[in-house]
C-alpha positions as CSV (number, residue, x, y, z in Angstrom):
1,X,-30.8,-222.6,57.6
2,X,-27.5,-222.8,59.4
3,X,-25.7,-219.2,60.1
4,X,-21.7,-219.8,59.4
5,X,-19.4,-217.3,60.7
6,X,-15.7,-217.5,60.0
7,X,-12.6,-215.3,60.8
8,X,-9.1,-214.9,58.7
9,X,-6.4,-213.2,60.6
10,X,-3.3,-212.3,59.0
11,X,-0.1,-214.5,60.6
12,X,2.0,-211.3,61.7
13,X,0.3,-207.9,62.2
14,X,1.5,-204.3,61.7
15,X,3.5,-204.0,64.9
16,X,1.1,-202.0,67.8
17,X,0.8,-198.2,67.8
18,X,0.5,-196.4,70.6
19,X,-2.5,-197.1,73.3
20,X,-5.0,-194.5,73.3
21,X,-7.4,-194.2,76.0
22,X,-10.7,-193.5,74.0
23,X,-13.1,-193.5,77.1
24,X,-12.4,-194.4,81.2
25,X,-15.0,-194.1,83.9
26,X,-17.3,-195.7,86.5
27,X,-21.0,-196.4,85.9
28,X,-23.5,-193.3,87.1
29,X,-24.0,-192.9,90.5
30,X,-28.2,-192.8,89.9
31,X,-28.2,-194.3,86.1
32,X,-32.1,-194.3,86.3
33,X,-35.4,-192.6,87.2
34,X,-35.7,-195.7,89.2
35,X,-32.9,-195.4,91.7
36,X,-33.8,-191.7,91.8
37,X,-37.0,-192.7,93.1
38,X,-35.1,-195.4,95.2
39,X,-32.7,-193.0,97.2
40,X,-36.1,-190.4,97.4
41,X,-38.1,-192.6,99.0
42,X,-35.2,-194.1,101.3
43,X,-34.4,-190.2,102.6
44,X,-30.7,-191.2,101.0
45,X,-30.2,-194.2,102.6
46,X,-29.6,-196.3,99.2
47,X,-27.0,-193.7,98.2
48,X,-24.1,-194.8,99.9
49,X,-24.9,-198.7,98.3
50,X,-25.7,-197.0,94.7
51,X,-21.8,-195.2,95.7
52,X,-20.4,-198.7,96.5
53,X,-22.1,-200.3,93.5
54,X,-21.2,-197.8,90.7
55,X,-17.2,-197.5,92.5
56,X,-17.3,-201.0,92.1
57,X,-16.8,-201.3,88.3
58,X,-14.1,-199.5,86.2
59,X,-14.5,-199.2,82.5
60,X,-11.5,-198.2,80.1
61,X,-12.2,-198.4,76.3
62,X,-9.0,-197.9,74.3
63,X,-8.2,-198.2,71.0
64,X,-6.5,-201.8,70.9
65,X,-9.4,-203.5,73.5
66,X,-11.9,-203.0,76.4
67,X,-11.5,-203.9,79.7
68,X,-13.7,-204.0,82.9
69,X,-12.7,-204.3,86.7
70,X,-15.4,-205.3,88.6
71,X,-14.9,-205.5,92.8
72,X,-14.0,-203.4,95.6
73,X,-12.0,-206.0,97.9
74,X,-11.7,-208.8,95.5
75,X,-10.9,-207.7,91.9
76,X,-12.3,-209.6,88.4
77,X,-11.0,-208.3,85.0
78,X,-12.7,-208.6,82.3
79,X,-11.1,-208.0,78.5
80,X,-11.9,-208.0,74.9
81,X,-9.3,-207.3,72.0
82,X,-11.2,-204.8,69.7
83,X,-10.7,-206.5,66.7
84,X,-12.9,-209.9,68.4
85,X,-16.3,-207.2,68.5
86,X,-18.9,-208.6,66.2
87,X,-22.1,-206.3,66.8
88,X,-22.7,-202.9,69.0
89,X,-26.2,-202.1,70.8
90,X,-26.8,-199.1,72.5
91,X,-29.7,-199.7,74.8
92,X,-31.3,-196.6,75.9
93,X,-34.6,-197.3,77.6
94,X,-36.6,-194.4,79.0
95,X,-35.7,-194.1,82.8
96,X,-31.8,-194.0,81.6
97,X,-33.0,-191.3,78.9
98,X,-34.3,-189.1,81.2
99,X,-31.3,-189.1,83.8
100,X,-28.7,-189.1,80.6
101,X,-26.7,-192.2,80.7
102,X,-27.4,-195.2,78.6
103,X,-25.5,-199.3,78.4
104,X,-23.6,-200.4,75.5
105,X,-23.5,-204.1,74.9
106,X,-20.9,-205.7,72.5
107,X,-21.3,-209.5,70.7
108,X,-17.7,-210.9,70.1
109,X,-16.4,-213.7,69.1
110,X,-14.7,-214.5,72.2
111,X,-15.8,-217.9,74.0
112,X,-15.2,-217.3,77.1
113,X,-16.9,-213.7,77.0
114,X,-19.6,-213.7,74.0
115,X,-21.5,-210.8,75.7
116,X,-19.7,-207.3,77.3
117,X,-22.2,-205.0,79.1
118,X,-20.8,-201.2,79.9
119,X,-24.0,-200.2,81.8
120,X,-25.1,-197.0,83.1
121,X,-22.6,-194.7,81.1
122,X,-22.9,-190.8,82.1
123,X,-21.9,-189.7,78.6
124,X,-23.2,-189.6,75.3
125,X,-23.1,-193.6,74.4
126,X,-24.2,-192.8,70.7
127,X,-20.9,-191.2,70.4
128,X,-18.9,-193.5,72.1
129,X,-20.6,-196.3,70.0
130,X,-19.8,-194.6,66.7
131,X,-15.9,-194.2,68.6
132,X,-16.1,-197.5,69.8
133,X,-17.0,-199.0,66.4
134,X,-14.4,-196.4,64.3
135,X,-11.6,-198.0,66.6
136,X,-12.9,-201.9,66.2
137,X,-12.5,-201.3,62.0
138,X,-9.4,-199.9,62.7
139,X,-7.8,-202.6,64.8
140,X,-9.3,-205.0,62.6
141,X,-7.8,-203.4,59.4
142,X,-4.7,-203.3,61.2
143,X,-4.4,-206.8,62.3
144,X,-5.2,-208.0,58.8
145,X,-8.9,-210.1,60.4
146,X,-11.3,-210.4,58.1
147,X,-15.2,-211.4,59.2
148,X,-16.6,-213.7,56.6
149,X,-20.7,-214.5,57.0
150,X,-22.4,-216.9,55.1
151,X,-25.6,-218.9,55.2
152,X,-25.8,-222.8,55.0
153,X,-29.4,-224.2,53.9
């Protein structure tokens, strides 16, 4: 059995409405129990590293696409048009539970970028996934794309 997925769009969509910004911000400083434990242990040493690495990566979700700038010196942007998201996860495991952050990972149907990871997000990522995929049907609906699924045996 041979999964077949297909996409319509519609030659000339609605022209663009304004860009909202639905969510900006860096990755938690300690995302996990883990690196809590990590910067105890080290008597703060790892803190200034967990600094660098969470200042290191920008999200901004609006409500036309997603973008992430990864780098301090050298820069790497990273983009997905809303209306290309396939699938949401919200991954949630325990030691991110407890310190209240939490990753989203969006499936699209971009080549280049199948996979998009926000990791370690200090808000609540249930409600940014039900914003997130409110936004995605929207621009979808807007642009005229249709997702069609169907099964080969």
């Amino acid at each position: 059995m041979v999964a077949l997925s297909a996409v319509t769009e519609a030659p000339s969509p609605s022209p663009p409405d304004d860009e909202l910004t639905l969510f900006e911000g860096h990755p938690a400083l300690v995302p996990s129990v883990g690196l809590l434990l990590l910067s105890l242990v080290t008597l703060g040493l790892a803190l200034p590293w967990l600094w660098l690495r969470s200042r290191s990566v920008h999200y901004k979700v609006t409500t036309q696409r997603l973008l992430v700038d990864r780098g301090l010196l050298g820069k790497k942007m990273e983009q997905i048009d809303l209306y290309r998201v396939l699938d949401y996860a919200v991954e949630r495991p325990l030691g991110q539970r407890l310190m209240g952050t939490g990753n989203l990972v969006l499936v699209s149907q971009d080549k280049t970028l199948p996979e998009i990871r926000l990791d370690g997000l200090k808000t609540d990522v249930m409600a940014l996934y039900e914003t997130v995929r409110k936004a995605t049907e929207v621009e979808k609906r807007r642009r005229g794309v249709r997702v069609l699924d169907a099964e080969l045996n």
